[in-house]
KOLNUKOL-525155 format. One record per residue: x, y, z of N, C-alpha, C, O, CB in turn; residue in one letter. Coordinates in steps of 0.1 Angstrom, whole numbers, plus 5000, padded with zeros to 4 digits. Glycine has a CB too. Example, Ala and Ser with C-alpha at 12.3 -4.5 7.8 and 13.67 -1.06 7.14 Angstrom:
     nu     nv     nw    cau    cav    caw     cu     cv     cw     ou     ov     ow    cbu    cbv    cbw   rest
   5132   4943   5078   5123   4955   5078   5132   4967   5078   5142   4967   5085   5113   4955   5090      A
   5128   4978   5071   5137   4989   5071   5129   5000   5079   5134   5011   5080   5141   4994   5057      S
***
This chain:
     nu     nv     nw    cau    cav    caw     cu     cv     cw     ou     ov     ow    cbu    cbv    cbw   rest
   9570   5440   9060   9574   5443   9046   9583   5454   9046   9585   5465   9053   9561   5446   9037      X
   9588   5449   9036   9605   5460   9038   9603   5470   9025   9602   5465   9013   9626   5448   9034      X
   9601   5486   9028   9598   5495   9017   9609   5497   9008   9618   5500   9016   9593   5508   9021      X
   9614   5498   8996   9620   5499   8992   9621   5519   8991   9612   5527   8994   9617   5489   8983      X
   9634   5523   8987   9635   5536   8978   9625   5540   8973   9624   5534   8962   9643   5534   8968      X
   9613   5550   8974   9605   5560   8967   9591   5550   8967   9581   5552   8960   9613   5565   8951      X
   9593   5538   8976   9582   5534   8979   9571   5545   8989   9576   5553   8996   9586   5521   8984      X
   9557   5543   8990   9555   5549   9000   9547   5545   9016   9536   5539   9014   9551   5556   8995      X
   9549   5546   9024   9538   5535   9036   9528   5537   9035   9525   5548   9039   9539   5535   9052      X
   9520   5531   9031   9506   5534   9026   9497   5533   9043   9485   5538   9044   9500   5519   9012      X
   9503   5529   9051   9496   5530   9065   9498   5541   9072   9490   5544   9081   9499   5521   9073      X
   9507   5549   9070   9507   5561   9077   9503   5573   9065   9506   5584   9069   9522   5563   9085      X
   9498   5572   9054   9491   5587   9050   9474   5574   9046   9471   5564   9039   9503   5600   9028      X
   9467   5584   9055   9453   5580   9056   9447   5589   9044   9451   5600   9041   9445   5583   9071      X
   9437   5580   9039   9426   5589   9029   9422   5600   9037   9421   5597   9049   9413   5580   9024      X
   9418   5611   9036   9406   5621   9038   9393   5623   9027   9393   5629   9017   9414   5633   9039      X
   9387   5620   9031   9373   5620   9024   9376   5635   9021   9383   5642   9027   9357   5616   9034      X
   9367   5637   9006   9369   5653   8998   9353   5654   9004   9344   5647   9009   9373   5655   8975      X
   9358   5672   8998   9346   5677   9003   9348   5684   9020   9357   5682   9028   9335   5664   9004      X
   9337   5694   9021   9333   5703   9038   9325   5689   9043   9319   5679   9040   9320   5722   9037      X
   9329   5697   9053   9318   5688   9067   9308   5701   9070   9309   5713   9069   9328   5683   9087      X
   9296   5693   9074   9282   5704   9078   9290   5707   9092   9298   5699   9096   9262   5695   9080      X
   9288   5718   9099   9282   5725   9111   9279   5719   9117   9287   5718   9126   9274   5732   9111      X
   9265   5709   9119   9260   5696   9125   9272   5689   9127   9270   5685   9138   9248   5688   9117      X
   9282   5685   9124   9290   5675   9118   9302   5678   9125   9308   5669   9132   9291   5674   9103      X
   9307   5689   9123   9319   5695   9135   9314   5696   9143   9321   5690   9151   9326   5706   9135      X
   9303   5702   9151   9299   5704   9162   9299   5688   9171   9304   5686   9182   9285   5711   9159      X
   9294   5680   9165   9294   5668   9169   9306   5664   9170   9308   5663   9182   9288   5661   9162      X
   9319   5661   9162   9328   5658   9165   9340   5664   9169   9350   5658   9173   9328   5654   9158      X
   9339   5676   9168   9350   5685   9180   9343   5685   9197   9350   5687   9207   9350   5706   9173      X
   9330   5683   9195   9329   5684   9209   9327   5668   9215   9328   5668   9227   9315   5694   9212      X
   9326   5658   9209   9332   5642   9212   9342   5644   9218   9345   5643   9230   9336   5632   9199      X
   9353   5648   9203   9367   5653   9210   9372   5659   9217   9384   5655   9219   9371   5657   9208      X
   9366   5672   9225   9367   5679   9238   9365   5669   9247   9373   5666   9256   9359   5690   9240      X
   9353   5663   9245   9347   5655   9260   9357   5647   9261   9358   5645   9273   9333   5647   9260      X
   9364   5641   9255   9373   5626   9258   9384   5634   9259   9382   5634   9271   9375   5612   9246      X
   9392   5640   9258   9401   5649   9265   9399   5656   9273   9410   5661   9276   9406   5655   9260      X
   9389   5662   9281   9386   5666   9288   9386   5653   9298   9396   5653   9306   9377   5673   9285      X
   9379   5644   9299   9382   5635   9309   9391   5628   9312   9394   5623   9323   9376   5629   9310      X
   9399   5625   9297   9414   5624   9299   9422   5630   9310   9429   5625   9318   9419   5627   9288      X
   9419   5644   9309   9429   5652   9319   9421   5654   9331   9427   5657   9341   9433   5667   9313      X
   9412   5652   9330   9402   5651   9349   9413   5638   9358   9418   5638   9369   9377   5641   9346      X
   9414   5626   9347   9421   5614   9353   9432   5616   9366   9433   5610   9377   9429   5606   9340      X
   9444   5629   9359   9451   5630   9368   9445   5636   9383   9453   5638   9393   9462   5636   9362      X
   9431   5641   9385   9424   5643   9394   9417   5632   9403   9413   5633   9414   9417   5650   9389      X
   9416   5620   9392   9414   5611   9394   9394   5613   9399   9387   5611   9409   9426   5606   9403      X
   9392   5619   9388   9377   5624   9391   9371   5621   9377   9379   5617   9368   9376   5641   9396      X
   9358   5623   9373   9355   5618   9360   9343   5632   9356   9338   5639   9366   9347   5599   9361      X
   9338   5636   9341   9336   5650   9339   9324   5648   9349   9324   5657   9357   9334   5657   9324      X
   9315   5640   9350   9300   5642   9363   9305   5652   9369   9303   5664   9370   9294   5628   9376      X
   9318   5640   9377   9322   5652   9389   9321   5664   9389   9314   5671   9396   9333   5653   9394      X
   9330   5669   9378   9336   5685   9375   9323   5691   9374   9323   5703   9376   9347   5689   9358      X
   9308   5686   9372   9294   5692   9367   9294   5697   9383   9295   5709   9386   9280   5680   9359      X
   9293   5688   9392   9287   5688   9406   9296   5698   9410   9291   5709   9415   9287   5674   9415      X
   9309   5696   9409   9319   5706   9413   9313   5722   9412   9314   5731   9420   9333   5705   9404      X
   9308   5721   9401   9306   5740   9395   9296   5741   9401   9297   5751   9409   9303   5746   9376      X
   9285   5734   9402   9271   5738   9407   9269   5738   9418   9259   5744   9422   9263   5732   9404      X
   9283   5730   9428   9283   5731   9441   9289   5743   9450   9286   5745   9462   9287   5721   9444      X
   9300   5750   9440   9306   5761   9447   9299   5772   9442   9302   5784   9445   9320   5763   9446      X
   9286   5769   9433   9280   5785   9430   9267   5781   9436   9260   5792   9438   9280   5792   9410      X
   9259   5769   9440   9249   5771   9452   9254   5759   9463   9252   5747   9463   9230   5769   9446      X
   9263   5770   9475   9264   5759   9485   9252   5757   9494   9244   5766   9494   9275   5762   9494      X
   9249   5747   9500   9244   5739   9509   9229   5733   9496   9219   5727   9499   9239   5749   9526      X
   9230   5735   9489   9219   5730   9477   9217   5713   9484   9225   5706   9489   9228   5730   9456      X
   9198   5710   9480   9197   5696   9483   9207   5688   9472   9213   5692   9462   9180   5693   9483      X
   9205   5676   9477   9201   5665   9466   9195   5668   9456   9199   5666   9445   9194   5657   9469      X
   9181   5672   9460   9174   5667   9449   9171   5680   9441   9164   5679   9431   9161   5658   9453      X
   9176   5690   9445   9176   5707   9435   9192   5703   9430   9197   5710   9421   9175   5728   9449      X
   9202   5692   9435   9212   5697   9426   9210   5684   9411   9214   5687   9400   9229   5696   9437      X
   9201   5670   9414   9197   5664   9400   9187   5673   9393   9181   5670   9383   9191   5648   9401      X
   9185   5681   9397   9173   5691   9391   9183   5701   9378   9183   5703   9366   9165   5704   9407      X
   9192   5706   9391   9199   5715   9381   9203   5708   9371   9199   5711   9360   9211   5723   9386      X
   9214   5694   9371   9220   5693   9363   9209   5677   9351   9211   5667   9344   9236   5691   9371      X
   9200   5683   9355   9188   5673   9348   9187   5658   9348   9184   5655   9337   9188   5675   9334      X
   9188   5648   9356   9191   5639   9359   9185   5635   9372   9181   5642   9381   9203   5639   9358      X
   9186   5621   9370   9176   5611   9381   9182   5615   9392   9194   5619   9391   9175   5591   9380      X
   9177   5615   9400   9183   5614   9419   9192   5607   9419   9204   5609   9420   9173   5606   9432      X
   9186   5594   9416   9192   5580   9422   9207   5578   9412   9214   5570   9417   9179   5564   9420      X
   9212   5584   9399   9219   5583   9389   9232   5595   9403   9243   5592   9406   9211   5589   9371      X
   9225   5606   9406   9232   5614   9413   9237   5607   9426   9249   5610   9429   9225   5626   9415      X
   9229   5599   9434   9237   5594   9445   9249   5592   9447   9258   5596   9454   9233   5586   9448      X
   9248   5579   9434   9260   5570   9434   9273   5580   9432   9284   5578   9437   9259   5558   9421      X
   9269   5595   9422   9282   5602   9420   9288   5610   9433   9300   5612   9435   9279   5612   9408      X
   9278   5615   9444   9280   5618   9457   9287   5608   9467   9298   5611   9473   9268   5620   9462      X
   9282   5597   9467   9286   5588   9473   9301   5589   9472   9308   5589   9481   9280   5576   9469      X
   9306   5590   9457   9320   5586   9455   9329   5601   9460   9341   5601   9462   9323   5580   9437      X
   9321   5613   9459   9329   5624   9461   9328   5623   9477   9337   5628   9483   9324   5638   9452      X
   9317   5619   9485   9320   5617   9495   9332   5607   9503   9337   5611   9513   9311   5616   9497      X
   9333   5598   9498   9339   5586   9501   9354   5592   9502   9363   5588   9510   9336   5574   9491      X
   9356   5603   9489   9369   5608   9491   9372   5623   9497   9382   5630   9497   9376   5606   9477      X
   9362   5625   9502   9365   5631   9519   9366   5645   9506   9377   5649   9504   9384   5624   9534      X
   9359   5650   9500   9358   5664   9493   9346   5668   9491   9344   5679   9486   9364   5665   9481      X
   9335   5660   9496   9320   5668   9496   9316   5659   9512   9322   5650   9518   9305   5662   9477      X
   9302   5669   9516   9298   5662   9532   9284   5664   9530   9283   5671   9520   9305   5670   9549      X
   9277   5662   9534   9263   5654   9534   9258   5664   9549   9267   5665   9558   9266   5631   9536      X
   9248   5671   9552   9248   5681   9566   9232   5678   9566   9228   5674   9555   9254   5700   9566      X
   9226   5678   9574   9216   5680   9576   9209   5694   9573   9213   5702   9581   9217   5675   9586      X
   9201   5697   9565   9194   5709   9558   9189   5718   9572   9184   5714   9583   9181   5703   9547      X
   9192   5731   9566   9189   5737   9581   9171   5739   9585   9166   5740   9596   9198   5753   9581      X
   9165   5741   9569   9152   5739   9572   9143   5732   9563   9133   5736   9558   9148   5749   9574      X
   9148   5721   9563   9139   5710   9556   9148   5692   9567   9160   5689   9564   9144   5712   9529      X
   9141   5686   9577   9150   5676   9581   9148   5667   9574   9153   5657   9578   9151   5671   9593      X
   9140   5665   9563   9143   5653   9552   9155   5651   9546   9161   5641   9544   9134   5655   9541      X
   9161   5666   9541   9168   5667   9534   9185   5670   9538   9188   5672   9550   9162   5674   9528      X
   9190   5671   9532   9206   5667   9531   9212   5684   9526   9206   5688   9516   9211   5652   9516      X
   9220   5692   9531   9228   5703   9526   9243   5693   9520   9249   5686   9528   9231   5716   9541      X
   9245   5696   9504   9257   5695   9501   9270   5708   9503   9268   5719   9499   9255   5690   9489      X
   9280   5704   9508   9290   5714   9508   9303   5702   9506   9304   5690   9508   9289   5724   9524      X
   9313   5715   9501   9325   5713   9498   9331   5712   9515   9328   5718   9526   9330   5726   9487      X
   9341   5698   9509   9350   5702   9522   9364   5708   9516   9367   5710   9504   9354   5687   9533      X
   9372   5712   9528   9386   5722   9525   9392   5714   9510   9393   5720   9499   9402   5721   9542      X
   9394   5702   9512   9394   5691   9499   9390   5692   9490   9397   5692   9481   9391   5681   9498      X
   9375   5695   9487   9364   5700   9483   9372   5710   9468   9374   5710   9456   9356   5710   9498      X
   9374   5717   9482   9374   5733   9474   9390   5736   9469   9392   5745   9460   9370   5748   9488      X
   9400   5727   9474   9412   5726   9464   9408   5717   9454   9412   5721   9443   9425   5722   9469      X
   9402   5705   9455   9399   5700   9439   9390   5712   9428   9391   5713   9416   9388   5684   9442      X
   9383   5719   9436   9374   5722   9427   9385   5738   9418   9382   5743   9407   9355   5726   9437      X
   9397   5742   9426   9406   5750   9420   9409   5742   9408   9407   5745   9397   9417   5755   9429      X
   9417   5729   9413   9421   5725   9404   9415   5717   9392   9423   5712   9384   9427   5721   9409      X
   9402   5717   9391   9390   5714   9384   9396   5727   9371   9398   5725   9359   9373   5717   9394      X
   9395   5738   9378   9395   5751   9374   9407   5751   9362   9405   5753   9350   9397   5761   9387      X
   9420   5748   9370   9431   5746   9364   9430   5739   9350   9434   5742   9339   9438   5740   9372      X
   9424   5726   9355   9423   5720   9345   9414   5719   9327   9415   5714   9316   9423   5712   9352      X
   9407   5727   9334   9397   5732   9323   9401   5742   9317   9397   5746   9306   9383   5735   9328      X
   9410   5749   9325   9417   5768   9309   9430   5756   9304   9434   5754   9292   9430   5794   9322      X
   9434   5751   9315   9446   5739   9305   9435   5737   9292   9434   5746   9283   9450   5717   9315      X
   9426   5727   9291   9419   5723   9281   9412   5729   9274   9407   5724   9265   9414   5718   9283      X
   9411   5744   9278   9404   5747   9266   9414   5760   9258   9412   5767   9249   9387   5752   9271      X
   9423   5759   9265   9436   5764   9259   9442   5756   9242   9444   5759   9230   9447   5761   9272      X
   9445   5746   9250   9447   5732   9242   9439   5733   9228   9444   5736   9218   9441   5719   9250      X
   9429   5730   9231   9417   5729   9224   9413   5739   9214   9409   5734   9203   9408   5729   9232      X
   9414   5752   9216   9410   5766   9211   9426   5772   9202   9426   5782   9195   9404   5778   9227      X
   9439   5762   9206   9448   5770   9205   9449   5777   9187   9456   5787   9183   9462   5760   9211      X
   9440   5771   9180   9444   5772   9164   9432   5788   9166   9433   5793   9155   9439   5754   9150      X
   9426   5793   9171   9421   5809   9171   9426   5812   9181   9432   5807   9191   9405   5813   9171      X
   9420   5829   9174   9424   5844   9180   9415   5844   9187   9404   5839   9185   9425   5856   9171      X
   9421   5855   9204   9408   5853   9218   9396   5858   9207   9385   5855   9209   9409   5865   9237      X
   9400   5865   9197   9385   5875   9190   9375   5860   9189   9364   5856   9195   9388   5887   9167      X
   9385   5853   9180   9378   5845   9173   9370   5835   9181   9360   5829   9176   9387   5840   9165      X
   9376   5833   9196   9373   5822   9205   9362   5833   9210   9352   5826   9212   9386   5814   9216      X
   9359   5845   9214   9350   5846   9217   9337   5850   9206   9326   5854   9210   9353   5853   9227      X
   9342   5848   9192   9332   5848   9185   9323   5833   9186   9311   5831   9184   9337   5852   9171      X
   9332   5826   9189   9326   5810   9184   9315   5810   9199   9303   5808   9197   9342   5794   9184      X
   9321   5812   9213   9319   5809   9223   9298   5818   9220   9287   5813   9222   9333   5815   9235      X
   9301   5828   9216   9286   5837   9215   9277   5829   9204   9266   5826   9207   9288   5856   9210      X
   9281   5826   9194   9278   5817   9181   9271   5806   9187   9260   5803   9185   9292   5813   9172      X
   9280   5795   9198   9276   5779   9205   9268   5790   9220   9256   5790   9219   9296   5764   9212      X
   9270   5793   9223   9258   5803   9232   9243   5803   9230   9234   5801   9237   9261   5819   9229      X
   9245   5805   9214   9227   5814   9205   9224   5799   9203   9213   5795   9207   9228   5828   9182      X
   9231   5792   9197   9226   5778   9196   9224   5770   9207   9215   5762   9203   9235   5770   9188      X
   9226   5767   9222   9223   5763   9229   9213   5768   9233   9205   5761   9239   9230   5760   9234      X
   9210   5781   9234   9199   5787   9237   9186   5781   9234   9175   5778   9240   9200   5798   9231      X
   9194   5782   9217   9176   5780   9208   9176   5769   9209   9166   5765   9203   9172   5783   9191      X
   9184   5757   9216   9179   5740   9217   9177   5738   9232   9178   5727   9237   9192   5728   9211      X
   9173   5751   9241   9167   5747   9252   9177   5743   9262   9173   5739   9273   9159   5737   9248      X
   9192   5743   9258   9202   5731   9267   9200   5742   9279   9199   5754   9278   9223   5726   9260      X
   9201   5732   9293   9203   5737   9306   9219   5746   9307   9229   5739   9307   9202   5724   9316      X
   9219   5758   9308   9231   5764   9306   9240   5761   9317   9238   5764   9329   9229   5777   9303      X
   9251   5755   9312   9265   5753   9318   9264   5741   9328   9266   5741   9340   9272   5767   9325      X
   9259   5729   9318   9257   5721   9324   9254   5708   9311   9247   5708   9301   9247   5727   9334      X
   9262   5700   9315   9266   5690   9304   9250   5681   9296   9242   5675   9302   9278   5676   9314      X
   9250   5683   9287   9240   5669   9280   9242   5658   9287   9231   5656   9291   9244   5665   9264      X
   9251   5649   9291   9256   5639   9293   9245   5635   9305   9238   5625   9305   9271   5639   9295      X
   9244   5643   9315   9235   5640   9322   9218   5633   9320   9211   5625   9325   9235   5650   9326      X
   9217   5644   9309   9201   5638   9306   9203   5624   9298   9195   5615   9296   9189   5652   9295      X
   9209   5625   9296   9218   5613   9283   9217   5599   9292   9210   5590   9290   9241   5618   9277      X
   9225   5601   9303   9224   5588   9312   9209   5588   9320   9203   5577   9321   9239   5587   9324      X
   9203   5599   9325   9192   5596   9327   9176   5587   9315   9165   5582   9316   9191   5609   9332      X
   9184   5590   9306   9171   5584   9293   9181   5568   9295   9174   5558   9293   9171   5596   9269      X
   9193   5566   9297   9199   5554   9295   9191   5547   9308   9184   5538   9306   9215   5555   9295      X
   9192   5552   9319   9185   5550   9333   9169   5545   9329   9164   5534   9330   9186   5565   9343      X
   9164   5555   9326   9150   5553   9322   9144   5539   9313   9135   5533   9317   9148   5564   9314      X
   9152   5536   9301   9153   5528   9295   9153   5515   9294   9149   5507   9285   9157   5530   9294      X
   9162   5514   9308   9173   5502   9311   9184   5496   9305   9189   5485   9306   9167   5494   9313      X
   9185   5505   9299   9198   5498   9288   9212   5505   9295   9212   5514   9303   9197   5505   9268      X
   9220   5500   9293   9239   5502   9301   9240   5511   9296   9250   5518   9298   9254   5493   9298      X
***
């Protein structure tokens, strides 16, 4: 359809619903929105956010088992394997034999390891640069203490994604 003079494209100006959004409501949907840009930009790492979880928890407790690192980040063993498996496969985590437990497995970064996990680094002040750019640092570190007091009071495992327990209840379940 051909617009005439002082017509207007009714497909490019979207309604906005009137009215505030609750708290509950942005919280939910700015942080949807982080997460999918956030893994958007992991892509050129060619890593997915699990990884970036294992990444942090692995350079701040090295040689950690297996099964203290699905602990930390709240999640089944067996949900954690498969994500080892793949950071192993690409030659940036190694699998050692525990120095005093021989059941168990010491995880460590290899030299690979530990430049992805810079560039993990990189990529996350990219994003939350991005992300934060419409406040003042005051303001970003008002918000940051504000989502701090609230994660607190809901118990979340600090600095360490929901998403985990999320696919473990999916695991549990049996549902995809």
């Amino acid at each position: 359809m051909k617009l005439e003079k002082g017509d207007k494209d009714s497909s490019s100006s979207k309604p906005k619903p009137k009215g505030r959004s609750g708290p509950a409501f942005l919280l939910a949907q700015v942080g949807a929105h982080a997460a999918s840009k956030f893994g958007e930009r992991l892509t050129e790492l060619k890593l997915v956010p699990a990884h970036a979880g294992i990444f942090r928890i692995l350079a701040a407790t090295p040689a950690i088992t297996q099964q203290a690192l699905a602990t930390a980040l709240g999640t089944l063993p067996s949900r954690l394997v498969a994500l080892l498996d793949e950071l192993e496969s690409k030659g940036l985590l190694e699998r050692r034999p525990h120095e005093s437990d021989r059941r168990s497995y010491a995880l460590h970064l290899t030299e690979a390891g530990e430049s992805t996990l810079q560039a993990i680094g990189r990529v996350a002040r990219e994003h939350q640069q991005a992300l934060l750019a419409g406040l003042s640092e005051e303001e970003q570190r008002q918000l940051a203490a504000l989502l701090q007091r609230v994660a607190d009071q809901q118990g979340l495992i600090p600095r360490v994604h929901p998403g985990y327990g999320s696919a473990e209840r999916l695991e549990r379940s049996g549902k995809p």
